[in-house]
C-alpha positions as CSV (number, residue, x, y, z in Angstrom):
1,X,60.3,165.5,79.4
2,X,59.6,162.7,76.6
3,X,56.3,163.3,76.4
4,X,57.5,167.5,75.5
5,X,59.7,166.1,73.6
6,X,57.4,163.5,71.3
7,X,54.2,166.9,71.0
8,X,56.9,169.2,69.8
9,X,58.0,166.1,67.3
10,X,54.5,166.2,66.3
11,X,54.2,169.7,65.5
12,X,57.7,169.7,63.6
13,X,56.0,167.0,62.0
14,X,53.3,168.9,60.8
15,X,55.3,171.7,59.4
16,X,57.5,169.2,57.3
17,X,55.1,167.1,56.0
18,X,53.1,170.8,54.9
19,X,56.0,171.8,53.0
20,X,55.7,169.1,50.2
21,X,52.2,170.5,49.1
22,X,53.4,173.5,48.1
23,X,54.1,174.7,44.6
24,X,56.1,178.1,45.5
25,X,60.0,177.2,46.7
26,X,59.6,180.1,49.2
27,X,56.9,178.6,51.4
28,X,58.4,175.0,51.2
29,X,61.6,176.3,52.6
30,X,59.2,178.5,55.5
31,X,57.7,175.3,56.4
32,X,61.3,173.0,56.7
33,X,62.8,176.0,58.6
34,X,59.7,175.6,61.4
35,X,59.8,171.9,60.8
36,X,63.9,172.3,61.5
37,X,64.0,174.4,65.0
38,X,60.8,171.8,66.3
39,X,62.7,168.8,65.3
40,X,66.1,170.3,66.4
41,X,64.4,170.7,70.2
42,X,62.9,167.4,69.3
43,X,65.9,165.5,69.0
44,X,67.6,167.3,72.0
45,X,65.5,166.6,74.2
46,X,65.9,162.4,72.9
47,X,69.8,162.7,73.4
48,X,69.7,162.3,69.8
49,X,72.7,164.4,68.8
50,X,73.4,164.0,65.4
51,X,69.7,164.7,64.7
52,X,69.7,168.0,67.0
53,X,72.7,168.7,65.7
54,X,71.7,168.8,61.8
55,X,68.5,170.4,62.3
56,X,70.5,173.2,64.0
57,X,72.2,173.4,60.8
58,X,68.9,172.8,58.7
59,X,67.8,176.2,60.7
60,X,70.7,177.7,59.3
61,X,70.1,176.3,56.0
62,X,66.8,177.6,55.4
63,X,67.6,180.9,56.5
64,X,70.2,181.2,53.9
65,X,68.1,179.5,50.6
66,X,65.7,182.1,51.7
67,X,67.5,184.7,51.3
68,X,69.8,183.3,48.3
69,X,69.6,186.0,45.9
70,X,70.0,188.9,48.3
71,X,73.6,187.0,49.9
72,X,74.7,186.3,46.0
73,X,76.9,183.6,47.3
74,X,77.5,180.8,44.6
75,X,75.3,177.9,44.9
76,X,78.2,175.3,44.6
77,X,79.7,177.2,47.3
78,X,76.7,177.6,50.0
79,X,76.2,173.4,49.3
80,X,79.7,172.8,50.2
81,X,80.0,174.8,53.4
82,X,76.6,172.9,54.4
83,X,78.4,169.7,53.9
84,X,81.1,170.5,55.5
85,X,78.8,171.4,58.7
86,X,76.6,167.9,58.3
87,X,80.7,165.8,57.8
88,X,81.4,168.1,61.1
89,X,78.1,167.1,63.2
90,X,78.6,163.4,62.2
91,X,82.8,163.9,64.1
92,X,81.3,165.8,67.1
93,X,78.8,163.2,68.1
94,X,81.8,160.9,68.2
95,X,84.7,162.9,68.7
96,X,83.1,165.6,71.7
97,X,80.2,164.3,72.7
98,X,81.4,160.8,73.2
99,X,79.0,158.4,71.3
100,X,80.8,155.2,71.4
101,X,81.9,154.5,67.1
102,X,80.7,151.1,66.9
103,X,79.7,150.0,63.5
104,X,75.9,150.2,63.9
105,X,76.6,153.6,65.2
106,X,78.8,154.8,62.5
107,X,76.1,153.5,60.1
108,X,73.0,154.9,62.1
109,X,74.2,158.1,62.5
110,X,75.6,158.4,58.9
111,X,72.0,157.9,57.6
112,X,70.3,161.8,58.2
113,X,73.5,162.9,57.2
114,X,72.8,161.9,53.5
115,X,69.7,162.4,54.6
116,X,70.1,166.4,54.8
117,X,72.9,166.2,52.1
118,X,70.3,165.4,49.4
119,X,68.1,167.8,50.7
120,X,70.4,170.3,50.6
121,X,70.9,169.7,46.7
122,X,67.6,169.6,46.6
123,X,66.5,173.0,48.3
124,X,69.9,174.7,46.3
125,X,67.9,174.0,42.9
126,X,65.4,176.2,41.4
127,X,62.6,174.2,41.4
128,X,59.5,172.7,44.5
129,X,59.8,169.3,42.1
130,X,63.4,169.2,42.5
131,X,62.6,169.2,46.5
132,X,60.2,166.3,46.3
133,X,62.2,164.2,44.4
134,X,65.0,164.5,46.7
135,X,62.3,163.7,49.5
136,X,62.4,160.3,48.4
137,X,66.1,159.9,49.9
138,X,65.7,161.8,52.3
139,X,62.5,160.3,53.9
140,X,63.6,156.6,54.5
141,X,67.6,157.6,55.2
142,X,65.2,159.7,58.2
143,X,62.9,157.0,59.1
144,X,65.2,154.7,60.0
145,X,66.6,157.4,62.5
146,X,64.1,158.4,64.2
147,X,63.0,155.4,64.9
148,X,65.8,154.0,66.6
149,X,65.8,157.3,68.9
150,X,62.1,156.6,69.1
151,X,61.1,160.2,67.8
152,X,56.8,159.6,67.6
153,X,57.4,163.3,65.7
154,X,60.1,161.9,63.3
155,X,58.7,158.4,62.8
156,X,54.9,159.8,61.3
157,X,57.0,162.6,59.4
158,X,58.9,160.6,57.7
159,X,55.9,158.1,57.2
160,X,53.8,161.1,55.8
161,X,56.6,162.7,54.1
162,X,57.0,159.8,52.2
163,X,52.9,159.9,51.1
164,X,53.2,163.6,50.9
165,X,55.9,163.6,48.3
166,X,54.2,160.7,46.3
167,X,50.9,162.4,46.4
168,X,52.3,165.6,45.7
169,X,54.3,164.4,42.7
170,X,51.4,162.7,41.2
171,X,49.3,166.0,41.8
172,X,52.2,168.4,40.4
173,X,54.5,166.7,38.9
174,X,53.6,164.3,37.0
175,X,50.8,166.7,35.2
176,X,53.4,168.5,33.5
């Protein structure tokens, strides 16, 4: 099963690290909502929780920025509810599904959580560059993560979503 588990990382890996290098909003989100339900498998199958846990919510995430305009549900609003999920995620691991709250825990598993909280800011703005700046938070917080769940997946996507969104700043961004 961890060798299922570390190909679909891979694959979710791919579809993250794809969304940086694209200019229209709508395809970046396409790409993080496949790169969301791989990684959310991913993670599950690792017995990492808090990351199969937020990817479940990054599903839902994606779904709703792509279809922002047609809910016409304030933007201030949709960020807080999303927050409120990620605070929720970070109690059950501890609170239901019985992760012991040590202090290297509590720090550990607080780190996607701003992870996916900057990214959320990020994806709620109107902008791709808005995305890839918010990629440079939400890459390392990630990296450290995965790799102490040992996600193979999560470890090179991070690694090349960090180059990605410093390559694709320099190609995009940093022209205009």
């Amino acid at each position: 099963m961890t060798l299922t588990a570390q190909i679909i990382g891979i694959f979710a890996m791919a579809a993250n690290v794809a969304a940086y290098q694209f200019k229209n909003k709508r395809n970046v989100i396409l790409c993080q909502l496949a790169g969301s339900t791989l990684f959310a498998v991913n993670m599950f199958m690792l017995d990492a929780l808090m990351g199969g846990l937020l990817n479940v919510v990054g599903i839902v995430r994606a779904i709703v920025y792509i279809n922002k305009d047609r809910l016409k549900i304030p933007v201030k609003l949709v960020n807080g509810i999303f927050m409120a999920l990620y605070l929720a995620s970070y109690i059950l691991v501890f609170a239901v599904f019985g992760k012991e709250p040590t202090s290297f825990n509590l720090l550990i598993e607080i780190l996607p959580l701003i992870g996916m909280g900057v990214m959320t800011v990020g994806l709620s703005m109107k902008d791709s560059k808005a995305i890839r700046v918010c990629g440079f938070i939400n890459s390392p917080c990630w990296l450290i993560y995965n790799s102490l769940v040992f996600s193979l997946g999560g470890i090179l996507c991070e690694v090349f979503g960090i180059v990605s969104v410093i390559t694709a700043y320099i190609r995009l961004d940093m022209k205009s």
